[in-house]
One Martini backbone bead per residue (centre of mass of N, CA, C, O) as a GRO file, in nm:
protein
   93
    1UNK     BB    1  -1.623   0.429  -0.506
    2UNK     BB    2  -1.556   0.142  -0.625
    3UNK     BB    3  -1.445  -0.177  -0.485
    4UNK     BB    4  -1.220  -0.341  -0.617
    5UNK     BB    5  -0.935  -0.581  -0.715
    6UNK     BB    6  -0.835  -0.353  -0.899
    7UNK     BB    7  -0.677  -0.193  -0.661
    8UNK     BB    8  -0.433  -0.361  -0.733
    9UNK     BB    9  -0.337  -0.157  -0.984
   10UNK     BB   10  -0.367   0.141  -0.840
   11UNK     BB   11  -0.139   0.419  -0.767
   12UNK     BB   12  -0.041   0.513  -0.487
   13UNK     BB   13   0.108   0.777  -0.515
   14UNK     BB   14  -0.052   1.010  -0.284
   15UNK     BB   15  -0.133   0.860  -0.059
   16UNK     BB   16  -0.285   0.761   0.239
   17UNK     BB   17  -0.124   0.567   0.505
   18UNK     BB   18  -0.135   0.285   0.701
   19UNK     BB   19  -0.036   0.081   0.958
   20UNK     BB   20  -0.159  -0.200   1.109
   21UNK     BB   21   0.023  -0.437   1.026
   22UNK     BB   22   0.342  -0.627   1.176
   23UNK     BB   23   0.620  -0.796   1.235
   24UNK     BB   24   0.705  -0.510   1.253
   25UNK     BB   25   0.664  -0.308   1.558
   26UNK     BB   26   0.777  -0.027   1.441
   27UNK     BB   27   0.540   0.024   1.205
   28UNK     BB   28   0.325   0.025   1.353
   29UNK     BB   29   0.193   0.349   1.315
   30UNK     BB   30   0.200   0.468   1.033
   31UNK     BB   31   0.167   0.741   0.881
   32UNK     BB   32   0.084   0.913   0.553
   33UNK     BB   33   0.252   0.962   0.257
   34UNK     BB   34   0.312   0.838  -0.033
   35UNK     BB   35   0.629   0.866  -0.207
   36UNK     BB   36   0.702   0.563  -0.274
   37UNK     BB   37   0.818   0.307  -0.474
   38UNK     BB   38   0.879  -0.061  -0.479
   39UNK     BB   39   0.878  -0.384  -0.485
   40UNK     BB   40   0.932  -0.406  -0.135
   41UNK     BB   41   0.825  -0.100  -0.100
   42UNK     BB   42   0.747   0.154   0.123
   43UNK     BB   43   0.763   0.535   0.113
   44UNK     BB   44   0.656   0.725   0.400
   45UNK     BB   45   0.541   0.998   0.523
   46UNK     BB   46   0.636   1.086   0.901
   47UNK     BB   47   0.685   1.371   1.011
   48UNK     BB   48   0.879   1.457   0.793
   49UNK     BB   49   0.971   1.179   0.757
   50UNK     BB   50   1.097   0.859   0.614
   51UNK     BB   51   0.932   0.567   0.582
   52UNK     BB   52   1.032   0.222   0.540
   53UNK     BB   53   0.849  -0.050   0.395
   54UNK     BB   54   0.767  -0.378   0.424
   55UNK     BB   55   0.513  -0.541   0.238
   56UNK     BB   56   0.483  -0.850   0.313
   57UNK     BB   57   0.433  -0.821   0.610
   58UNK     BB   58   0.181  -0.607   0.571
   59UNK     BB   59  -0.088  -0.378   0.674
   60UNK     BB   60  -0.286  -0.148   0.482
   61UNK     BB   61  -0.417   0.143   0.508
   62UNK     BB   62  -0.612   0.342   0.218
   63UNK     BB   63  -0.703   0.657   0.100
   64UNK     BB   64  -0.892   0.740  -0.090
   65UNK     BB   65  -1.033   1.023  -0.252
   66UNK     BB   66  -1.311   0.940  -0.139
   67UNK     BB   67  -1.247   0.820   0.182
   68UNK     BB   68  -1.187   0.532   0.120
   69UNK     BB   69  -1.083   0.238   0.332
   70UNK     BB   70  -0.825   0.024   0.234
   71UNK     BB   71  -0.726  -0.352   0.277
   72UNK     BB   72  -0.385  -0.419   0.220
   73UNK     BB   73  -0.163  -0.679   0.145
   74UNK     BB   74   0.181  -0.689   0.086
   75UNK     BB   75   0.140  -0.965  -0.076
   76UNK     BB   76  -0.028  -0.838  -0.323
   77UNK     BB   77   0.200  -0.573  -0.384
   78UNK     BB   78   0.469  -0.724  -0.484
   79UNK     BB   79   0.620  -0.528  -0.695
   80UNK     BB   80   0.641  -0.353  -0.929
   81UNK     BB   81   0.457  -0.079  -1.033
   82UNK     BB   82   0.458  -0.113  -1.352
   83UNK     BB   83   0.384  -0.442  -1.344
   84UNK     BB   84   0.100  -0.431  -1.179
   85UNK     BB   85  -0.058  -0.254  -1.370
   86UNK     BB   86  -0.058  -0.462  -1.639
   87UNK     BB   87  -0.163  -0.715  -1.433
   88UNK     BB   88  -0.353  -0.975  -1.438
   89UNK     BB   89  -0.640  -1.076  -1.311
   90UNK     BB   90  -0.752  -1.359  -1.064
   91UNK     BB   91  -1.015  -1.513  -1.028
   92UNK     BB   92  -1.155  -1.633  -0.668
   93UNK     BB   93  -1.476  -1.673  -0.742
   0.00000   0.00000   0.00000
């Protein structure tokens, strides 16, 4: 799979994901299942347990269905996730 800008605008729930920075060092080494999006928030299910992570603090590492590793700020991905899905990217290059 090509990695390119426009994987920000790709359905998260289903993927596996890593916290690798957050300003809230609790946060930090969750890895797990997205089970759930919200707005500012994502839901990462970490040993059976349900654990809410605030998007725009937070760094993560996401998992694609093949194999490769995408680093995705929090704050690039904040936003309805159906609104999300449909917004337009500026290309900053």
């Amino acid at each position: 799979m090509r990695v390119t800008p426009s994987i920000l605008q790709d359905e998260f729930i289903g993927l596996n994901a890593k916290v690798v920075r957050s300003t809230n060092p609790d946060c930090v080494g969750i890895t797990g299942k997205v089970i759930d999006e919200t707005r500012n928030t994502l839901v990462i299910r970490h040993r059976n347990e349900d654990k809410i992570v605030v998007k725009n603090i937070t760094v993560f590492h996401l998992i694609l269905q093949d194999g490769t590793i995408v680093e995705i700020e929090g704050d690039a991905i904040v936003g309805r996730p159906e609104g999300r899905v449909k917004k337009r990217l500026r290309r900053r290059w």
